[in-house]
BADRENZA-557556 format. One record per atom (N, C-alpha, C): x, y, z; atom name. Coordinates in Angstrom, 3 decimals, decimal comma. Layout:
R;px;py;pz;atom
R;X;Y;Z;CA
...
//
This chain:
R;px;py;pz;atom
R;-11,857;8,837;6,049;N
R;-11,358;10,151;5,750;CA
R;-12,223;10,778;4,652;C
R;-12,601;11,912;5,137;N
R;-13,458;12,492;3,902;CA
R;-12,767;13,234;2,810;C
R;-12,856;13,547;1,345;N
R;-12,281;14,180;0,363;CA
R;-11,850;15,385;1,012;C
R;-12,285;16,204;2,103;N
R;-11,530;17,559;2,526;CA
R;-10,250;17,350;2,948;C
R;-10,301;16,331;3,786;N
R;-9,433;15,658;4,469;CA
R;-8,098;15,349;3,784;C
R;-8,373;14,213;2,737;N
R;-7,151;14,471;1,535;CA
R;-6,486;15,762;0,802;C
R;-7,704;16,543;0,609;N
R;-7,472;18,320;0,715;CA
R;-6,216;18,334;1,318;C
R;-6,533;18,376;2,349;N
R;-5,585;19,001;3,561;CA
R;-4,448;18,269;3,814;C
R;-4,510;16,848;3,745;N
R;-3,447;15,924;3,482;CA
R;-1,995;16,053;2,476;C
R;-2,826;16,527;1,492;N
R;-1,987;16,454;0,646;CA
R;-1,201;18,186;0,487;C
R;-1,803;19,118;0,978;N
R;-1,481;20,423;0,933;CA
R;-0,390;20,784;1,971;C
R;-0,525;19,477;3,145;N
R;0,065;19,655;4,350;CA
R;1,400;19,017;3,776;C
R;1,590;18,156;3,118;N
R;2,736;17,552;2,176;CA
R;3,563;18,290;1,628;C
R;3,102;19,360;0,986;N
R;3,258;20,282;-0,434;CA
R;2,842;20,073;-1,303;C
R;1,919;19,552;-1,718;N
R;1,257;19,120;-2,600;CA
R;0,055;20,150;-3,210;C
R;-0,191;20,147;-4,090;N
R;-1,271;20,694;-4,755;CA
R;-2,479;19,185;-4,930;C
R;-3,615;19,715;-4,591;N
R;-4,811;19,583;-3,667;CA
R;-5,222;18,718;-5,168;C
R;-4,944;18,153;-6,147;N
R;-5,646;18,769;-7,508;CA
R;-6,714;17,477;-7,549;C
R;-7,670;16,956;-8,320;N
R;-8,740;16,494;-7,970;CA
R;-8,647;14,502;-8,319;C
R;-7,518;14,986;-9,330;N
R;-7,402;13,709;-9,718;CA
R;-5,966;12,747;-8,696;C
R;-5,764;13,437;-7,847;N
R;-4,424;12,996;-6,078;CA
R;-6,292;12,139;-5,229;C
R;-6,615;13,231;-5,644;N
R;-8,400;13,188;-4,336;CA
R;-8,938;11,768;-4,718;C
R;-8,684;11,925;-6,316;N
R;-9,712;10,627;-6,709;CA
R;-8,768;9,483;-6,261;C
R;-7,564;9,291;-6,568;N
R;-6,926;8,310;-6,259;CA
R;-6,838;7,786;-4,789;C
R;-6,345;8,835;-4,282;N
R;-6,738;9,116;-2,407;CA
R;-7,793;8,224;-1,878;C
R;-9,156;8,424;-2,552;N
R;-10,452;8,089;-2,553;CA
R;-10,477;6,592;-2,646;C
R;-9,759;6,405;-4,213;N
R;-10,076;4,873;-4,528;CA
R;-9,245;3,622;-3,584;C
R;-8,227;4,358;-3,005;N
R;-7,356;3,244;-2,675;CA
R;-7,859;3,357;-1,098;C
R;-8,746;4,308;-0,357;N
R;-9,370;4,330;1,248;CA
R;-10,688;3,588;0,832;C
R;-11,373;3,342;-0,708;N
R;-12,366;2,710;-0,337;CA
R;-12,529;1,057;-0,756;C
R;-10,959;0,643;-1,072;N
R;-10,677;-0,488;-1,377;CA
R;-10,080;-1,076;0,415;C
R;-10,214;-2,530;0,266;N
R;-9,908;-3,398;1,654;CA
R;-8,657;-3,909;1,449;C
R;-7,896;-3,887;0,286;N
R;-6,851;-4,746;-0,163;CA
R;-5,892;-3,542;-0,794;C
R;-4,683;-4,113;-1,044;N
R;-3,797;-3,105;-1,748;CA
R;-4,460;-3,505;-3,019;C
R;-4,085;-2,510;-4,352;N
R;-4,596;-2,143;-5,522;CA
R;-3,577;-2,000;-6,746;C
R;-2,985;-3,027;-7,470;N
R;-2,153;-2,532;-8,645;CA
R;-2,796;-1,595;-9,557;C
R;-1,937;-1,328;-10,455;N
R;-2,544;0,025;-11,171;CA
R;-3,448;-0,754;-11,968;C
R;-3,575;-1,788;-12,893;N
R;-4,200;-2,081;-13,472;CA
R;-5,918;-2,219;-12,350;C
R;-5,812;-2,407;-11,704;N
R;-6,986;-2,749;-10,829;CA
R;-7,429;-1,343;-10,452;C
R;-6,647;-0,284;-10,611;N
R;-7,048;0,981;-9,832;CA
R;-7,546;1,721;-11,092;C
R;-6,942;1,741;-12,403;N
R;-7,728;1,904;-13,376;CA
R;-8,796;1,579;-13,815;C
R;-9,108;-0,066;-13,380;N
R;-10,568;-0,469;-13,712;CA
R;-11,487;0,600;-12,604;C
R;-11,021;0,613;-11,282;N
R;-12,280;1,525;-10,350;CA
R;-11,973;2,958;-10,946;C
R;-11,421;3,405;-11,464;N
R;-11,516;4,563;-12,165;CA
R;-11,999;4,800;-13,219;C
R;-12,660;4,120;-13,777;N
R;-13,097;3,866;-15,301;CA
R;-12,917;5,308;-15,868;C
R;-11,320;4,960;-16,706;N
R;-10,499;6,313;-17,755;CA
R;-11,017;7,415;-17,098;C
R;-10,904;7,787;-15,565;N
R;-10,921;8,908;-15,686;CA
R;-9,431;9,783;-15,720;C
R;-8,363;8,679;-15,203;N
R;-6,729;8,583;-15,660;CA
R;-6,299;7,910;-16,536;C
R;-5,435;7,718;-17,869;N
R;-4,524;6,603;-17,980;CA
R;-3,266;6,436;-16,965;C
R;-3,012;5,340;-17,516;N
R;-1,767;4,606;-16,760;CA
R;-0,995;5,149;-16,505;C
R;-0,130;6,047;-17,699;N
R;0,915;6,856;-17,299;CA
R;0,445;7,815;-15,958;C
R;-0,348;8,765;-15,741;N
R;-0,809;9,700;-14,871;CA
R;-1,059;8,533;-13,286;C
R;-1,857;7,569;-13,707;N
R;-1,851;6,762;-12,545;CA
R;-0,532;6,799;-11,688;C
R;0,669;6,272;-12,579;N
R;2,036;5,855;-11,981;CA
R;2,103;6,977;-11,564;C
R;2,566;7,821;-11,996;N
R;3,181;9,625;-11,448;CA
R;2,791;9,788;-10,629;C
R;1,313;9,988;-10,753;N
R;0,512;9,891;-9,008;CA
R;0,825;9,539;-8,252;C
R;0,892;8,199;-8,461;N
R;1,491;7,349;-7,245;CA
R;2,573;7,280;-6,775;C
R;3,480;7,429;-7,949;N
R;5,639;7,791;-7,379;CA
R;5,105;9,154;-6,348;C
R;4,471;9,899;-6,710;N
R;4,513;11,154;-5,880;CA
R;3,943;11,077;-4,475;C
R;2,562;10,715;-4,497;N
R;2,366;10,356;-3,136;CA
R;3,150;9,145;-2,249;C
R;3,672;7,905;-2,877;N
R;4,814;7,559;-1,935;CA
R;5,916;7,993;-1,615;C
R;6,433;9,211;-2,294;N
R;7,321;9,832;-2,243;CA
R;6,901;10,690;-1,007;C
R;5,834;11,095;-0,825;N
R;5,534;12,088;0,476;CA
R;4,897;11,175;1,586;C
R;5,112;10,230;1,459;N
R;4,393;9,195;2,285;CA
R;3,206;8,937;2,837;C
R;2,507;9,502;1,538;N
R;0,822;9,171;1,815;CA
R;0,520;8,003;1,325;C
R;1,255;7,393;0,135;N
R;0,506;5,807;0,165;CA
R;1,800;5,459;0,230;C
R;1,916;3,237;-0,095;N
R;2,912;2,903;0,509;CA
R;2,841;1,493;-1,039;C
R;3,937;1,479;-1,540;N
R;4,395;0,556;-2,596;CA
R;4,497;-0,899;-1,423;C
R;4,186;-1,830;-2,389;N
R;4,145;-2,963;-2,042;CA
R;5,023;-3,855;-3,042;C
R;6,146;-4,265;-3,328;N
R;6,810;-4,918;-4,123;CA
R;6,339;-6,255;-3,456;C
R;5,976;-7,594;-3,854;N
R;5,511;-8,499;-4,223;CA
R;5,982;-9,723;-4,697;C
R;7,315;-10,081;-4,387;N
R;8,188;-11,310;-4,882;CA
R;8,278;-10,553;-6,224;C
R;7,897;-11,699;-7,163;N
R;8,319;-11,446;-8,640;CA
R;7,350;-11,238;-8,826;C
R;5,803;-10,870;-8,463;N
R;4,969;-10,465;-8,908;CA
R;4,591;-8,857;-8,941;C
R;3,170;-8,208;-9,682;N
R;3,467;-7,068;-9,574;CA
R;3,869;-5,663;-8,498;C
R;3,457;-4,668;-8,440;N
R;3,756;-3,737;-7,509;CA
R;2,429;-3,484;-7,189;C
R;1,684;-3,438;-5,870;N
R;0,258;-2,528;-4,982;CA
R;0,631;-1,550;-4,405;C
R;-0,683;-0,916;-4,289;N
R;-0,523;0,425;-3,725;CA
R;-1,507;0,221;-2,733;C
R;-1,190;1,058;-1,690;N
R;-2,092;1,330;-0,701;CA
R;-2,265;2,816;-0,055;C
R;-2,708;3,143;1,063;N
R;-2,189;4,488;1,746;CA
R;-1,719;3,516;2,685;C
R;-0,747;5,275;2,964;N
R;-0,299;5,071;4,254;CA
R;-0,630;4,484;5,509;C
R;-0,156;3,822;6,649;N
R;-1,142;3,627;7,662;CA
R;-0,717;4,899;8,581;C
R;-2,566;5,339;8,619;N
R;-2,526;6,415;9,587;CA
R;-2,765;6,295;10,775;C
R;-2,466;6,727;11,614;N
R;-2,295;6,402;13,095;CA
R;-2,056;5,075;13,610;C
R;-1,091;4,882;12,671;N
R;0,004;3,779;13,624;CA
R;-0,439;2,559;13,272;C
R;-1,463;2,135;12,151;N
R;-2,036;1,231;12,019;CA
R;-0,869;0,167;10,726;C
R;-0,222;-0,620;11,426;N
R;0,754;-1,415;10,660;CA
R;-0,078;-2,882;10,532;C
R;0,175;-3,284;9,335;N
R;-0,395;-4,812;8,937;CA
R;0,527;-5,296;7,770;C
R;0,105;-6,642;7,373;N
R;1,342;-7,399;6,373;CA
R;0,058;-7,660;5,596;C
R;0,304;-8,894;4,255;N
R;-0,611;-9,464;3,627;CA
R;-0,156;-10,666;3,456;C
R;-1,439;-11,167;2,941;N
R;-1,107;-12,582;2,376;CA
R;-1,743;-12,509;1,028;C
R;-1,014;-13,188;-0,013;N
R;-0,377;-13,230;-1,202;CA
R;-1,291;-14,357;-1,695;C
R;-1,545;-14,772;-2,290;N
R;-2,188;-16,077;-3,521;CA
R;-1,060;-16,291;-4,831;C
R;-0,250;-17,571;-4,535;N
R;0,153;-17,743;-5,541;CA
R;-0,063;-17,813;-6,829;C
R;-1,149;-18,496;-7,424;N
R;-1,991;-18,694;-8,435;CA
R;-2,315;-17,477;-9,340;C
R;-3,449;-16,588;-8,342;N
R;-3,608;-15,294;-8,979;CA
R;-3,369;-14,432;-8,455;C
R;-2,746;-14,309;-7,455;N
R;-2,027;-12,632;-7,418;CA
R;-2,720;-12,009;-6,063;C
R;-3,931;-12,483;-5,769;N
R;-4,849;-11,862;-4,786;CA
R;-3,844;-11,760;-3,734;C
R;-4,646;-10,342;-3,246;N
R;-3,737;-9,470;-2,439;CA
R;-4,665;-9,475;-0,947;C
R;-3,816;-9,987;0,563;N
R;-5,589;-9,601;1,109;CA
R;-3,976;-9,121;2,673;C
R;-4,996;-7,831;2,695;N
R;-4,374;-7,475;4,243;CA
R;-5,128;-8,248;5,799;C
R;-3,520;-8,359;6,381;N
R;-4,106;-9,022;7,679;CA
R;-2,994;-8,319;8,567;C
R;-3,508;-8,410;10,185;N
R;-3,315;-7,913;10,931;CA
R;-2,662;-9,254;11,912;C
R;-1,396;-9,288;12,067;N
R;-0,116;-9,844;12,627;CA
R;0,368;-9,165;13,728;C
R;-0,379;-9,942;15,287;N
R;0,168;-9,273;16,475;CA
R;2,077;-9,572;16,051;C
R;2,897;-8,609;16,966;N
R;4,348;-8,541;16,719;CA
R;4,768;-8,443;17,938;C
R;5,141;-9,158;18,597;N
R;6,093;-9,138;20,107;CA
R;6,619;-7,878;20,310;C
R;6,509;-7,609;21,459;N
R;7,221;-6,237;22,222;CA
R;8,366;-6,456;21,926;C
R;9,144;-4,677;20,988;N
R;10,387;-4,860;20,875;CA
R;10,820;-5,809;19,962;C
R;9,918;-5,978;18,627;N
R;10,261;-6,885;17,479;CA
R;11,575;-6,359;17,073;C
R;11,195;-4,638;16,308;N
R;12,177;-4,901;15,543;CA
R;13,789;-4,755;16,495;C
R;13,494;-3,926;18,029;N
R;14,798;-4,078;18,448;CA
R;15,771;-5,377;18,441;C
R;14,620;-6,719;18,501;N
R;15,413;-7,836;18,593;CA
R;15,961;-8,089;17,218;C
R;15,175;-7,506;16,196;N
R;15,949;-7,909;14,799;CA
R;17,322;-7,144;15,233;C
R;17,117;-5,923;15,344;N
R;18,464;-4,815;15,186;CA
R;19,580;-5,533;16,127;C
R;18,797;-6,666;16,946;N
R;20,354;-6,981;18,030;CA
R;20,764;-8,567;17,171;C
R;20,441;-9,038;16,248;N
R;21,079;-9,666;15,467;CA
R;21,878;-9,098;14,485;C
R;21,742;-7,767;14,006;N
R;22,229;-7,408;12,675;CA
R;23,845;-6,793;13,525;C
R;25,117;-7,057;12,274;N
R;25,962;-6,702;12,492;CA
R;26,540;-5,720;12,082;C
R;25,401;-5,423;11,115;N
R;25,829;-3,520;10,545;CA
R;24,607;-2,541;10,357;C
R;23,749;-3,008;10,930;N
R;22,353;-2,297;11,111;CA
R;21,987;-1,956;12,315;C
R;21,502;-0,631;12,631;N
R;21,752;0,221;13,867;CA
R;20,031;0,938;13,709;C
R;18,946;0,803;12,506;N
R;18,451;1,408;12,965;CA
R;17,121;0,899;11,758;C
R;15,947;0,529;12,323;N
R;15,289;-0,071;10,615;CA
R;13,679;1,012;10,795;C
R;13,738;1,411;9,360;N
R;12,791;2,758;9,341;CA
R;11,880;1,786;8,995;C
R;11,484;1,001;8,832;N
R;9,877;0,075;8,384;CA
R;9,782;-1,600;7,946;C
R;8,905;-2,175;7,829;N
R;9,133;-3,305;7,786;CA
R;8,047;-3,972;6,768;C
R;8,238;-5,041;6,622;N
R;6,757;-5,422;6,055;CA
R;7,126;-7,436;5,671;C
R;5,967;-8,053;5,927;N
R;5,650;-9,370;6,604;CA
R;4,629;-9,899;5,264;C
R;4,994;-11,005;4,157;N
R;3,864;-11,563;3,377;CA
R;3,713;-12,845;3,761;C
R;2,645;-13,490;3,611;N
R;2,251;-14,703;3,439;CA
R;1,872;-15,368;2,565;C
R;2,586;-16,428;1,316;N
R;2,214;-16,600;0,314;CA
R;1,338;-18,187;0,518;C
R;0,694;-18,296;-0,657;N
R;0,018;-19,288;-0,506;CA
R;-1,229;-19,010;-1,490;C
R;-2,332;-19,993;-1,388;N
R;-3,030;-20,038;-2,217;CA
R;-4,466;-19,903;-1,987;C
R;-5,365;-18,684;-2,451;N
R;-6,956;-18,499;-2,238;CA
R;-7,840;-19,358;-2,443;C
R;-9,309;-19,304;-1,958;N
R;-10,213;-20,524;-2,119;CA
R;-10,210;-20,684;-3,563;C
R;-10,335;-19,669;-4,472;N
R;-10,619;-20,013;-5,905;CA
R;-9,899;-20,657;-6,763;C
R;-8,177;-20,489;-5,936;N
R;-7,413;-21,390;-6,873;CA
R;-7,001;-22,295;-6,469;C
R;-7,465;-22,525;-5,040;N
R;-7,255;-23,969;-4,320;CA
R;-8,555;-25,012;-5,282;C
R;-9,284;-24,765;-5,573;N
R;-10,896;-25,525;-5,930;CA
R;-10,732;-25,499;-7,263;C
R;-9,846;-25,401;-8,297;N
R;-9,673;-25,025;-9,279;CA
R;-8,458;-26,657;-9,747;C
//
């Protein structure tokens, strides 16, 4: 997606276009992994603090351009949205935290079969699948 693109993304939201939505927009389409804030600040070198980071980010998940990742007891990632339908889970590193997206075929009619177990759930707006465990660096360690 090119920076116009987020332009328009975010205007199509209600959003105001403003440069520092673009930069963030930017950093988290040219990362492979979700991104805590502390990590999204280092690829930003101060061109936000932290506080402005968060706001940013409550706002665009709030319009559903990126997507919070709560994490067991560990911290919160950010990502974008998946656009055009593109759904994936991650796997987790106990040790240090490493975050890595993977792509988990899902049986036809997953979540209907969840919904025909549930006894008071009629309808599930999204989902999301981790794999915890441990990376080469802290396996060798």
């Amino acid at each position: 997606m090119k920076k116009t693109d987020f332009m328009h993304l975010l205007r199509v939201r209600g959003l105001k276009a403003t440069s520092r939505r673009v930069l963030l927009l930017k950093t988290l389409q040219e990362t492979t992994r979700p991104l805590s804030v502390e990590a999204m600040r280092v690829l930003l070198k101060d061109n936000m603090n932290e506080v402005t980071v968060y706001r940013a980010l409550e706002v665009l998940v709030e319009k559903g351009i990126a997507v919070r990742i709560s994490l067991s007891n560990l911290r919160e990632y950010y990502e974008l949205a998946p656009l055009g339908g593109r759904h994936h889970h991650h796997l987790v590193c106990n040790g240090c935290g490493e975050v890595e997206d993977v792509d988990v075929p899902e049986p036809k009619g997953f979540e209907k079969s969840v919904l025909r177990q549930s006894k008071h759930f009629v309808q599930i707006t999204s989902h999301s699948l981790e794999f915890f465990g441990k990376c080469r660096s802290c396996l060798s360690v």
